[in-house]
N, C-alpha and C positions, 0 to 999 in steps of 0.2 A: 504494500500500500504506500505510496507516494503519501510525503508529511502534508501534503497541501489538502490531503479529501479525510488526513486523518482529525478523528475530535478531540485526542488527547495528544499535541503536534509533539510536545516536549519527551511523553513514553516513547515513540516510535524513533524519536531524532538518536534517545540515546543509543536505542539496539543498534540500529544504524552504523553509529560511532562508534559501538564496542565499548559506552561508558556508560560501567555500571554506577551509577549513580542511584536510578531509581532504585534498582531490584538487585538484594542481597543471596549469593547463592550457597553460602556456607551457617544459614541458620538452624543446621540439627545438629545436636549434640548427639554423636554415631555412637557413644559410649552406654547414653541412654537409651539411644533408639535402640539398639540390639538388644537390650535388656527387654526392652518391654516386646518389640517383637515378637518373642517367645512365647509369651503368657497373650499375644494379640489384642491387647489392651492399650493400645498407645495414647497417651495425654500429655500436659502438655510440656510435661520431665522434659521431652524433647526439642523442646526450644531454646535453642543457645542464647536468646538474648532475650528473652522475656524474662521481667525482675516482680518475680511473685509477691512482692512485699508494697508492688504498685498496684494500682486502680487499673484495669480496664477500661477502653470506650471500643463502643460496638454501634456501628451503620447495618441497619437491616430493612431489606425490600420484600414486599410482602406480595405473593402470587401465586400462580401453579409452581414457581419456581421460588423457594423462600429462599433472599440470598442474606448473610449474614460475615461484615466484615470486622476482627476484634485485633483492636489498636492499643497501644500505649506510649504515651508523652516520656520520654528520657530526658534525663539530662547530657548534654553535648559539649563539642567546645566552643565557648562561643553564643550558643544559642541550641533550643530543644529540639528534639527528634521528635518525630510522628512514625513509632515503629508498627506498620501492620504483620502483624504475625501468624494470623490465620483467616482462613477463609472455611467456610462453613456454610451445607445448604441442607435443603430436602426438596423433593421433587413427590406431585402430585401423585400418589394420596395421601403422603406424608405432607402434616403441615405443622402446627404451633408446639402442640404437645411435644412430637418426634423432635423438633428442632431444638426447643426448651431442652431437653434431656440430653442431646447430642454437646452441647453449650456443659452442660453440669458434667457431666461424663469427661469429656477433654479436660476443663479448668477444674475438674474436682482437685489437685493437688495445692490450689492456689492460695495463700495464705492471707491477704488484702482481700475482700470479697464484693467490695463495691467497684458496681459498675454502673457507665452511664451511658445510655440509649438514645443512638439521634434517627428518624425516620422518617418516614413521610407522611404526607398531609392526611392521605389517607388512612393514616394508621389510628390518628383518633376519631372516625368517624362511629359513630354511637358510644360516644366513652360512657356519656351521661348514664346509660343504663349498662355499663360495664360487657359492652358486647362489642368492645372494639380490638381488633386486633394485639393492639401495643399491651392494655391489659393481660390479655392469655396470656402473651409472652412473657411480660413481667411475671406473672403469676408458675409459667412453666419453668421459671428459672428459680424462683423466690423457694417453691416447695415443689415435693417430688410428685409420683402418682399416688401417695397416697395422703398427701396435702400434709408432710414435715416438711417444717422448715427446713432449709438447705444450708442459712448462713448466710445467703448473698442477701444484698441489699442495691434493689436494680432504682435509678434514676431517670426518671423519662425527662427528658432533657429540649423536646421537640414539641410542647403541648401549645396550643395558638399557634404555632409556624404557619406560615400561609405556603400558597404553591411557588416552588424553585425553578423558573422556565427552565428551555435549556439554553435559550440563550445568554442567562446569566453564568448557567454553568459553564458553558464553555469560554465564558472572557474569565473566571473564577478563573478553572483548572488553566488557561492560558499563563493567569500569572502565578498561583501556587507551584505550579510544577516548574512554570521558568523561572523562581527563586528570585522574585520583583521582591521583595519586603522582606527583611533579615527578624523581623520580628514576626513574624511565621518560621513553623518548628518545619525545620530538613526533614524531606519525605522520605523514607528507605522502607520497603517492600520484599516480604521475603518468595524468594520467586518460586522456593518446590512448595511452603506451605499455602501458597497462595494461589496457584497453578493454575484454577477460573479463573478470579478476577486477571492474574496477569496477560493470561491469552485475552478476552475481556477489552484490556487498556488497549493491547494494541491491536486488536480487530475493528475498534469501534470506527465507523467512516460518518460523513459529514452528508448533509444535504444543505443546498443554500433554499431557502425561500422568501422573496420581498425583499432578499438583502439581508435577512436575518440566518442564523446559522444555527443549525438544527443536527443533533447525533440521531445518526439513521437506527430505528429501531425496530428495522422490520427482518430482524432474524431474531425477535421474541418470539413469531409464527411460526418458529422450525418447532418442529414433532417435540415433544417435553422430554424424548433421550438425550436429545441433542443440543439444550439448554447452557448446560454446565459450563460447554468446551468453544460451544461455538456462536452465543449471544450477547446482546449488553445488559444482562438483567445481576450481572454480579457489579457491573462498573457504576448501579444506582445503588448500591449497597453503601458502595465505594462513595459515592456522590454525597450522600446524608451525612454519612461522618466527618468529614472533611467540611461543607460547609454549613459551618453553624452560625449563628447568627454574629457571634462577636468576631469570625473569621472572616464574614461578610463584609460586617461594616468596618472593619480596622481596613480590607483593600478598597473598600466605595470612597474610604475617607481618602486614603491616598489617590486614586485616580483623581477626586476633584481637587488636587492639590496639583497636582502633574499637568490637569488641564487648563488650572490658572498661570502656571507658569507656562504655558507653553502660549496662551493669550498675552499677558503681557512681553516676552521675549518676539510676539510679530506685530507689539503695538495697538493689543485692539486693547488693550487696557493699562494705568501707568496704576504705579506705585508709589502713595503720598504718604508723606509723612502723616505722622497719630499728632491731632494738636493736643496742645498741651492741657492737662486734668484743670481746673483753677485752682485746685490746694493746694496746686504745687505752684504757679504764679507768684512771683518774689514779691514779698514785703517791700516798704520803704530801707530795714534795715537786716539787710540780707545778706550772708556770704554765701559763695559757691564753693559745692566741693571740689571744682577741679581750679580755683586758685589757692591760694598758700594764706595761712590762718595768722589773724593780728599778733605783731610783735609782742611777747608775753604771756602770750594765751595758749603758748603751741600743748604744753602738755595738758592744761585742762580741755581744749577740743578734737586731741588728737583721736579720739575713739568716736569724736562726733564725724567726723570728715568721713564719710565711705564714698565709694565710687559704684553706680549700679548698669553695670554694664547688660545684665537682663531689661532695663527699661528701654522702651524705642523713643528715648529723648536723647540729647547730645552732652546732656549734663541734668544734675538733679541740682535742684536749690534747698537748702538748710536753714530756716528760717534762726536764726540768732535771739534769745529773750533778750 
């Protein structure tokens, strides 16, 4: 697929390049895995970089095809990691129940037990009488099938969200994955435990409409075997978690910062100075801080004299009793 019809341009440029930046391929710990192999129980022992003493966050798309993606925030150099570490589904007939348990089943080892849930619109549809999706699920994660407690403590995180076009998502994922804002956490993806979603990223192709730009989503209609390996119904999993509402507005703030400079830099708008507050307006008998204090007085005003180079004045004035 040519980067130009792909929806996620940034996944596809790296395979490309041979830079793994996004997708990590050495996240199983093999010492573990072959342990548990044995017994065919495998959980999540076998994540070399999952730090059980951390929180989870989990993106989940709800359908014939439940996709469910489970992250955690690190610490980095520099600035935080967004480590996706597993990817996780069930395909129709299995839905909340099956999926709930498969979630408890993997992270049963895990010693932090809170987790936070970001999804979509549709997932609180009938909350009011507790018949909405996101519930069961909280509910199939919270307690078992025979309704004990499990320990976890699930966070619905996504409650009022309204709908996520995809044209927002894709100017989103444009600058999240191309590493626009250092105050967003580095994305690293583990590419075997995640092996949907990463075929997923970079299968997903683009459709233009009106000028607007839309991820093509019509290989959700392939036969429900074929979901897993070859749709984009893992990459909306993907989608929920990632933007959340304060991931949203910390890039909406900067693009309208980008787009005033980029206004006043071709002149359609200037930059004037902030006039000045009145409290701050000199007295009759006034000294400034940035000249030198009356002969005599230097050590009683020496701590009065500051210089406020945070204010957008050219000097501050110090009124004198």
């Amino acid at each position: 697929i040519h980067g130009i019809e792909h929806f996620y341009r940034h996944i596809i440029r790296s395979c490309i390049m041979h830079v793994t930046v996004t997708f990590y391929w050495d996240g199983i710990n093999e010492e573990e895995y072959d342990k548990l192999s044995m017994t065919g129980a495998e959980d999540c022992r076998v994540l070399k970089y999952l730090d059980r003493n951390r929180p989870l966050r989990l993106g989940i798309d709800f359908g014939n095809m439940c996709s469910m993606c489970i992250s955690q925030i690190q610490p980095g150099r520099g600035r935080d990691v967004l480590r996706v570490l597993k990817f996780i589904y069930t395909l129709a007939p299995e839905h909340i129940p099956e999926l709930g348990r498969k979630f408890r089943q993997y992270f049963g080892p895990m010693d932090n037990r809170i987790l936070h849930v970001y999804y979509d619109r549709s997932g609180n549809a009938y909350k009011k009488i507790r018949k909405d999706n996101i519930s069961d699920l909280k509910a199939a994660i919270e307690q078992d099938e025979n309704g004990r407690p499990t320990g976890w403590h699930v966070h619905l995180m996504s409650i009022g969200q309204g709908i996520i076009s995809q044209a927002e998502e894709y100017d989103f994922m444009m600058k999240f994955m191309g590493d626009a804002d250092h105050r967003l956490p580095m994305l690293l993806i583990d590419a075997f435990a995640c092996k949907p979603l990463k075929l997923s990223l970079e299968n997903a192709r683009t459709k233009v409409k009106d000028g607007i730009t839309y991820k093509d989503k019509s290989s959700e209609r392939l036969p429900i075997s074929r979901l897993p390996l070859e749709s984009t119904n893992p990459s909306d999993s993907f989608k929920y978690m990632l933007m959340t509402k304060e991931w949203r507005d910390l890039l909406k703030r900067r693009s309208k910062c980008v787009e005033n400079r980029q206004k006043n830099k071709a002149g359609h708008g200037a930059i004037l100075p902030a006039p000045c507050p009145a409290f701050l307006i000199p007295p009759a008998s006034t000294v400034y801080a940035s000249a030198p204090p009356p002969a005599g007085r230097s050590r009683h005003l020496r701590k009065r004299y500051t210089r406020a180079a945070s204010v957008p004045f050219s000097q501050v004035c110090i009124p004198i009793p």
